[in-house]
SESEVEX-379620 format. One line per 2 residues: number of its first residue (from 1); their letters; for each residue x, y, z of N, C-alpha, C. Coordinates in steps of 0.05 Angstrom, whole numbers, plus 5000, padded with zeros to 4 digits. Atoms other than C-alpha are relative to their C-alpha. Layout:
NUM	A	X,Y,Z,X,Y,Z,X,Y,Z | ...
***
This chain:
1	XX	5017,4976,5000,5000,5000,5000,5017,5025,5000 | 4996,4972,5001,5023,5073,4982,4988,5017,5030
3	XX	5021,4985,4981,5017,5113,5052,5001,5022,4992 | 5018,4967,5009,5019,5185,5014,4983,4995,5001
5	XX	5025,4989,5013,4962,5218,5015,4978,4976,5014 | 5015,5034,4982,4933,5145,5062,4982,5014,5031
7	XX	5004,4990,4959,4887,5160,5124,5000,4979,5009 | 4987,5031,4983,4904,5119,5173,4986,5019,5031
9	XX	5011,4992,4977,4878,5113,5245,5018,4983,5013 | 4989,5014,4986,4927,5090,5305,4991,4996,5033
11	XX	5005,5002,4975,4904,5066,5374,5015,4995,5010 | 4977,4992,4975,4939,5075,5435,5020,5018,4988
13	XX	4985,4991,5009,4977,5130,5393,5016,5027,5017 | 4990,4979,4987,4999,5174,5445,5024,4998,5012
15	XX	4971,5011,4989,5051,5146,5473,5027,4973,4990 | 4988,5028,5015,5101,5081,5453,4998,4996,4978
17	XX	4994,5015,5037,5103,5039,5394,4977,5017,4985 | 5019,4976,5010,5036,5078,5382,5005,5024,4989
19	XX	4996,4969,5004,5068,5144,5379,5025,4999,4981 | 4973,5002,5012,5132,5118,5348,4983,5001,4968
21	XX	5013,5013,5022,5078,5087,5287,4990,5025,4990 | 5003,4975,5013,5049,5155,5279,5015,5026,4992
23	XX	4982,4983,5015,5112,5193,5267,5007,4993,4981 | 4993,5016,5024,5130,5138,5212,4982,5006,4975
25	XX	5023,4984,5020,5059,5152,5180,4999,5020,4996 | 5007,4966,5023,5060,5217,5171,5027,5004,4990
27	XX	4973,4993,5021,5137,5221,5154,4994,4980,4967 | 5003,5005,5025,5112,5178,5097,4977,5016,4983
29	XX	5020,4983,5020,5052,5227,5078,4978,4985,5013 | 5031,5007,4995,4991,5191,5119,4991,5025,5004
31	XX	5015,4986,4989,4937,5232,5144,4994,4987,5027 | 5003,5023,4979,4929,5204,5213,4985,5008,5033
33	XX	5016,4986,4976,4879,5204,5274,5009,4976,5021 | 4984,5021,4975,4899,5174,5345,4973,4996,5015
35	XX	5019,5006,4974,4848,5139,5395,5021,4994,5014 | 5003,5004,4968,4865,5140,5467,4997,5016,5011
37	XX	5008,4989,4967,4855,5149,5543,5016,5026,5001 | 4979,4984,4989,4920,5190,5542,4988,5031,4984
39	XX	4990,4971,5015,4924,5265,5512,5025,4998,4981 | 4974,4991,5014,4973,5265,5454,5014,5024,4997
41	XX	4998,4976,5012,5025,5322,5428,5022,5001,4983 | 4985,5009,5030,5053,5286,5370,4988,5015,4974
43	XX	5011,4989,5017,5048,5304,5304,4967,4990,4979 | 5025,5001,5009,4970,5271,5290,4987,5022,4991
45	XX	5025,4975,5009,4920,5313,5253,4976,5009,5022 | 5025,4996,4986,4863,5297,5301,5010,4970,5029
47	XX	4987,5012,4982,4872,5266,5365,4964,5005,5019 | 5032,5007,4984,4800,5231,5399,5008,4988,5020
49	XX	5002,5009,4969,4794,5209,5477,4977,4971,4987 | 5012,5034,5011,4773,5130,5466,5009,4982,5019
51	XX	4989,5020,4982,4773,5074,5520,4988,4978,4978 | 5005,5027,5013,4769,5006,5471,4988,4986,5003
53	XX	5012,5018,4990,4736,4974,5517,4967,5006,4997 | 5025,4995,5003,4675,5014,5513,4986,5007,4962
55	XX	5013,4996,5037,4630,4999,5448,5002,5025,4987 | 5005,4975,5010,4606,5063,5440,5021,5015,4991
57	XX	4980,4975,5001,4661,5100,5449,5012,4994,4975 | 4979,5010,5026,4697,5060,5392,4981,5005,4976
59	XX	5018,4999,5022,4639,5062,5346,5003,5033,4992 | 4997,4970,5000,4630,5142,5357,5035,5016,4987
61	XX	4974,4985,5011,4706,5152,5352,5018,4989,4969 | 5004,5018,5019,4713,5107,5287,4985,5016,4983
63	XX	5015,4969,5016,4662,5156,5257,5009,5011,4995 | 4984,4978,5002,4692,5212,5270,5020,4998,4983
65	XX	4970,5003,5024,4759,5190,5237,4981,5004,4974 | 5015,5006,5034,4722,5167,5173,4985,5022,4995
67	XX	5009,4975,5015,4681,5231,5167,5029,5022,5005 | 4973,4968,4998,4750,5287,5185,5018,4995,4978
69	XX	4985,5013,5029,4790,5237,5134,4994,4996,4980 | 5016,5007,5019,4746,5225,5089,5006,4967,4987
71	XX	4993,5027,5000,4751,5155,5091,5018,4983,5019 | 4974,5016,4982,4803,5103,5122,5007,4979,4980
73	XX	4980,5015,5026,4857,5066,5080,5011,4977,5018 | 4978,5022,4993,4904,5036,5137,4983,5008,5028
75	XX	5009,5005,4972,4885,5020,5218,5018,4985,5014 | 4988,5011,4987,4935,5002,5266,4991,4998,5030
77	XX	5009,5004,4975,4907,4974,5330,5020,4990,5019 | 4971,4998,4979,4960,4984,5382,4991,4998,5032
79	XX	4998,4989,4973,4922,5005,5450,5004,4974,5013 | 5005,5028,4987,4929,4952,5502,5015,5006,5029
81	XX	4991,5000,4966,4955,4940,5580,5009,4970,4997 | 4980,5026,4983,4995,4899,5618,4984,4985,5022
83	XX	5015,5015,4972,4981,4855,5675,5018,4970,5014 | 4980,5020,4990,5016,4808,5726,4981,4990,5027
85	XX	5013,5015,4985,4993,4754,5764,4996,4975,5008 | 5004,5039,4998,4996,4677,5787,4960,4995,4994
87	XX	5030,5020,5020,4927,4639,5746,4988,5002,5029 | 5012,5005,4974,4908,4623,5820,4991,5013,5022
89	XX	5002,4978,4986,4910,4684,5851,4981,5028,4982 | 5012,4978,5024,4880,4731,5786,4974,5003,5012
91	XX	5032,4992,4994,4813,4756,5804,4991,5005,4978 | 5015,4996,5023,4765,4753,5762,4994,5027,4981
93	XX	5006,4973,5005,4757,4830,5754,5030,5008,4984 | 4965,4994,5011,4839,4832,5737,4998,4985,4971
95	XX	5004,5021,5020,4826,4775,5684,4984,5018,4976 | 5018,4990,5019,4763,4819,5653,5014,5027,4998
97	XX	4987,4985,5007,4803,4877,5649,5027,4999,4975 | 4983,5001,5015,4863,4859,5616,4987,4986,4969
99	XX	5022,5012,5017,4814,4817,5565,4987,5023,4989 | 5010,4978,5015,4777,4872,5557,5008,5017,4992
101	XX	4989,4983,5019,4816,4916,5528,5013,4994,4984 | 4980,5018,5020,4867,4868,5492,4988,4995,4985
103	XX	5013,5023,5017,4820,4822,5460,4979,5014,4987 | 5026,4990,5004,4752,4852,5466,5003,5031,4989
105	XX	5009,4966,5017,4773,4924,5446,5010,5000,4980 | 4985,4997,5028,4825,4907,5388,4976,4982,4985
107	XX	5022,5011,5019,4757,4865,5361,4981,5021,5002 | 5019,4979,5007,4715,4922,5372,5015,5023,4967
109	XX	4979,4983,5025,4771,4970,5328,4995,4991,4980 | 4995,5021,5028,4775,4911,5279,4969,5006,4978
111	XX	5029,5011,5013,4701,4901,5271,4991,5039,4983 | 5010,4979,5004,4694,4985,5266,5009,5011,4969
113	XX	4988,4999,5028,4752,4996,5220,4999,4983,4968 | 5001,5022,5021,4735,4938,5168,4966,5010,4994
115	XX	5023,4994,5014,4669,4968,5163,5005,5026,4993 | 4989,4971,5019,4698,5040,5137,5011,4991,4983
117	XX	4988,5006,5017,4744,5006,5104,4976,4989,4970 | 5018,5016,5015,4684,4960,5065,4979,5024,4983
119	XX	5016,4980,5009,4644,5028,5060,5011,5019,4975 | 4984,4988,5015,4700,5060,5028,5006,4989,4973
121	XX	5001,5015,5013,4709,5006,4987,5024,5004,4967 | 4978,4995,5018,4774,5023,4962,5022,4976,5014
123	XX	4983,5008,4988,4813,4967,5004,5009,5014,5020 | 4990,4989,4981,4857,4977,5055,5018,4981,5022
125	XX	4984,5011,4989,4909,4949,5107,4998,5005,5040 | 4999,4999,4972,4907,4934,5183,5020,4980,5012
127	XX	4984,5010,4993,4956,4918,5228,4997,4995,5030 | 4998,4999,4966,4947,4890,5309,5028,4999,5002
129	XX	4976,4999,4984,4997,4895,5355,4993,4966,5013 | 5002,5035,4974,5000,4819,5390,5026,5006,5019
131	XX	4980,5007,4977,5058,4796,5431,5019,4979,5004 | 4990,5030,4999,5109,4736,5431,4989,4988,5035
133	XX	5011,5017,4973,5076,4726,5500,4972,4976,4990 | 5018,5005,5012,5023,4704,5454,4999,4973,5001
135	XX	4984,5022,5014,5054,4637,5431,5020,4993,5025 | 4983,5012,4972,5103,4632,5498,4978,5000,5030
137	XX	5017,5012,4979,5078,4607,5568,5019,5017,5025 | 4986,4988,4984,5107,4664,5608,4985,5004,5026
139	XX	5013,5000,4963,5087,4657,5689,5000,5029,5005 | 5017,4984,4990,5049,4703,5724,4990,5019,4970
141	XX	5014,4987,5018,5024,4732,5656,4979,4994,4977 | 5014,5007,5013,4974,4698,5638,4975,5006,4981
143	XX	5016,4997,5008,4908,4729,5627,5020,5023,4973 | 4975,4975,5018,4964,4785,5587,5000,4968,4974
145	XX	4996,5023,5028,4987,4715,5535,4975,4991,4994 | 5034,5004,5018,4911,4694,5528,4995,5017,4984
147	XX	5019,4978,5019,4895,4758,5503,5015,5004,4978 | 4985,4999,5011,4948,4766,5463,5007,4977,4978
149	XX	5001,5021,5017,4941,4695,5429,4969,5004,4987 | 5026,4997,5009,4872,4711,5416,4996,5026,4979
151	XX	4996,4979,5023,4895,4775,5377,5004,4990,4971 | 4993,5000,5017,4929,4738,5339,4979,4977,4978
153	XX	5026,5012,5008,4873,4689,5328,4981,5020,4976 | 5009,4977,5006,4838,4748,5314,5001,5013,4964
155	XX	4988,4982,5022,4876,4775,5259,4993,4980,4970 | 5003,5016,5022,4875,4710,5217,4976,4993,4993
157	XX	5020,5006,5008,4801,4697,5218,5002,5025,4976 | 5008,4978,5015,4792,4773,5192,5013,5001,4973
159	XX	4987,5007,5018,4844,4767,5147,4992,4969,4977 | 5013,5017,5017,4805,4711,5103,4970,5012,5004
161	XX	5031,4988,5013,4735,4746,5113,4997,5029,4988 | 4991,4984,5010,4762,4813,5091,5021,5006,4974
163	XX	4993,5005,5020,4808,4786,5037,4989,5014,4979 | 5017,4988,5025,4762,4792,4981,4993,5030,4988
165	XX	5013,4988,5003,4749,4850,4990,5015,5028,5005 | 4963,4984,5004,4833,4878,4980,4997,5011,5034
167	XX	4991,4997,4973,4837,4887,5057,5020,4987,5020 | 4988,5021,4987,4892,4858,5090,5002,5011,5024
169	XX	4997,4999,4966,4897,4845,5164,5033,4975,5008 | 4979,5019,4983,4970,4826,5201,5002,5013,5023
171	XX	4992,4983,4969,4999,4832,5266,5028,5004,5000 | 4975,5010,4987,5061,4848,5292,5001,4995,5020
173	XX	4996,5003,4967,5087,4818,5355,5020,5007,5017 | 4972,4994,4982,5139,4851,5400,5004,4982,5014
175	XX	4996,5010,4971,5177,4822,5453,5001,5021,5025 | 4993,4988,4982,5199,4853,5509,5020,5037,4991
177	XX	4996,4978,5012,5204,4934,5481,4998,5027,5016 | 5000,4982,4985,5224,5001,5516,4979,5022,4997
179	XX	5031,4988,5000,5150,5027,5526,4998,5006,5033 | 5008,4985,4977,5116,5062,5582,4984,4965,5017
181	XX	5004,5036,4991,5088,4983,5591,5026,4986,5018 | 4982,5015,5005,5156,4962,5598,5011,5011,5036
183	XX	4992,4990,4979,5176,5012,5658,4989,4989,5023 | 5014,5018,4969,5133,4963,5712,5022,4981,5006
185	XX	4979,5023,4997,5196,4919,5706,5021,5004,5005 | 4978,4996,4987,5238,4958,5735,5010,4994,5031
187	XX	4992,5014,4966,5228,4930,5809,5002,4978,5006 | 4993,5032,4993,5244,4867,5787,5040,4992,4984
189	XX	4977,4992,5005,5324,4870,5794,5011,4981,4977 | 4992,5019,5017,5362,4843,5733,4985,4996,4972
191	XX	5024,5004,5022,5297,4838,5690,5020,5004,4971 | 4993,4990,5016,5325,4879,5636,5022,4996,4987
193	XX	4978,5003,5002,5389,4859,5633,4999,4966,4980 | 4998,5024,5016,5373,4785,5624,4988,4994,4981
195	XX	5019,4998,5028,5324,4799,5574,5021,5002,4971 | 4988,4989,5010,5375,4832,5539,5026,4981,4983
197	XX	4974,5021,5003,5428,4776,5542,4992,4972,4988 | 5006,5014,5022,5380,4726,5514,4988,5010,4967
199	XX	5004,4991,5026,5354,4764,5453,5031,4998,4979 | 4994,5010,5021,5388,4743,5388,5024,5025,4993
201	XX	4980,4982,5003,5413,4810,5376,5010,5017,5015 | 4982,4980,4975,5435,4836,5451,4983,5028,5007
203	XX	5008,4977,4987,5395,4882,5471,4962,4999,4997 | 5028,4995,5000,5320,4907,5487,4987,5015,4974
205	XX	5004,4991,5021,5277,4931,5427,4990,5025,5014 | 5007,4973,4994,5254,5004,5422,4976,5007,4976
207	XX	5022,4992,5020,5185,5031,5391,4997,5008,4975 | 4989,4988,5036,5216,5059,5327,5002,4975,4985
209	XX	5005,5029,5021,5233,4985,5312,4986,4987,5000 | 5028,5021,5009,5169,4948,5321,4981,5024,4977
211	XX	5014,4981,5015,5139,5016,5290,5008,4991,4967 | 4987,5011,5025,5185,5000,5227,4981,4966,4983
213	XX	5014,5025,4999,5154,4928,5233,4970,5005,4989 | 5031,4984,4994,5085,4958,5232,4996,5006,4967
215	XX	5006,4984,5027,5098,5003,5170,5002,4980,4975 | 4999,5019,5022,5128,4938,5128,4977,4989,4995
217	XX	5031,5023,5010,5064,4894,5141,4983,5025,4990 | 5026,4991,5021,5021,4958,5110,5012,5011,4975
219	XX	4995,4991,5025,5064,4968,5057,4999,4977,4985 | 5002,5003,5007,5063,4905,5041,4978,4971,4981
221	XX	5024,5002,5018,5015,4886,4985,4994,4972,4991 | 5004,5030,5009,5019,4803,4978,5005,4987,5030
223	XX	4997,5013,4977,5022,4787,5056,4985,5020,5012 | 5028,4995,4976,4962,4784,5101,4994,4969,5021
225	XX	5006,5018,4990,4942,4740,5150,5020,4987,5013 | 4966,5013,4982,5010,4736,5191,5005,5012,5011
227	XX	4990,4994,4977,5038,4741,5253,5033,5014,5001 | 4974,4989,5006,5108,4783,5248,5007,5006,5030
229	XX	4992,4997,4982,5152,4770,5309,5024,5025,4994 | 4976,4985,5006,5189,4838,5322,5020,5004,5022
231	XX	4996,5011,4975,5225,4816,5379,5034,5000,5008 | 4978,5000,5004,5304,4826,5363,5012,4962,5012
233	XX	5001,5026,5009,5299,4741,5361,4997,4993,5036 | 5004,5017,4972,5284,4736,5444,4993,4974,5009
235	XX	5013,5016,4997,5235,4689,5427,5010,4979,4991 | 4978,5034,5004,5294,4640,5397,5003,4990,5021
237	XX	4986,5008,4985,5320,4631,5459,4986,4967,5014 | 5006,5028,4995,5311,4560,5488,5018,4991,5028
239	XX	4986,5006,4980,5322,4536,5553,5011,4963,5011 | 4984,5025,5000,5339,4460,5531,5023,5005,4979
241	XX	4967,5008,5022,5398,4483,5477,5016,5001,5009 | 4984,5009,4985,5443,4440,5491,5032,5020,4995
243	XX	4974,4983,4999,5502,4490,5478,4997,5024,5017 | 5017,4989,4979,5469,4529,5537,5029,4982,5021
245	XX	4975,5014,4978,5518,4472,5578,5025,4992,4990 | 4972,4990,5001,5579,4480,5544,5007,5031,4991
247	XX	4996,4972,4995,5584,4548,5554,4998,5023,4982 | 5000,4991,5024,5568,4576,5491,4984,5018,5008
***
């Protein structure tokens, strides 16, 4: 997809990979509107107050974009939260939270933007945010990897009922990336470090490069319906390789 002259809408764009994604789009020429909770004071055109979780709000602010843009081309659904917790201990209210906004609000976005998109009926490109927690079995974060496997679930149904109809839907999935998410892990000593020492290429990722990630899957025009780990290869790591015990 061409993003000159592209309107594009980014959730959670006020801050992080969000905010990194909307300096990318408009340095390529989008037109671009941000939902979230936060207040942006990036360079967006139009900037709407949107909790994901609530229908309305998404429906109403989904509008809006599509009438100020006159249409919608590209949709990156980014907002989302964190959450930490042993399965056994999670309360049910912690569980419907993190759910509801992961799962249940990036399907509300999906369901909003694929119907501008369909109205518009010029095509168009969407991209979630998932997670390699998605696909890994990382403790105490569980209801966080449900939701997050369910994105990506998510992405591939839409991506075959939107097909037809020149719309493609991917995700990308970060790993472990220097976001305002990311700063809860600073009271757990070492975190960062060892993160750092198993990723592939030495170090923690930064919002500019999953953003990068982001902009490939809508530029490109014969891949839909896929999961893109942007993860600087964390998710290689393996804790039976056997060159792990000769010191490698």
């Amino acid at each position: 997809m061409e993003l000159a002259g592209a309107s594009a809408v980014v959730t959670g764009g006020a801050s992080g990979i969000g905010a990194a994604t909307v300096e990318l789009l408009r340095a390529a020429g989008a037109r671009v509107a941000v939902l979230d909770v936060q207040q942006g004071s990036g360079p967006a055109e139009l900037y709407i107050r949107c909790d994901i979780s609530v229908e309305a709000e998404v429906v109403g602010a989904v509008g809006r974009v599509h009438e100020a843009l006159g249409g919608l081309d590209v949709a990156v659904l980014n907002a989302g939260v964190g959450g930490f917790g042993s399965l056994v201990d999670l309360s049910s209210a912690e569980w419907d939270r993190v759910l509801g906004i992961n799962l249940r609000g990036t399907f509300l976005c999906l369901r909003e933007v694929g119907k501008a998109m369909l109205a518009g009926g010029r095509g168009g490109a969407i991209v979630a945010v998932s997670s390699i927690s998605g696909f890994l079995a990382d403790r105490m974060m569980g209801h966080y990897s449900v939701s997050k496997a369910g994105v990506a679930e998510l992405v591939r149904v839409a991506a075959r009922e939107l097909g037809p109809f020149g719309i493609r839907v991917n995700a990308v999935a970060p790993g472990t990336t220097d976001t305002p998410m990311f700063a809860s892990t600073r009271r757990l000593p070492g975190y960062r470090e060892r993160v750092a020492e198993r990723s592939a290429l030495g170090d923690v990722g930064t919002p500019d490069g999953v953003a990068r990630a982001i902009r490939a899957l809508l530029e490109l025009d014969w891949v839909t319906g896929q999961v893109l780990a942007a993860d600087g290869g964390v998710s290689l790591w393996s804790p039976i390789d056997p060159a792990e015990g000769m010191g490698k």
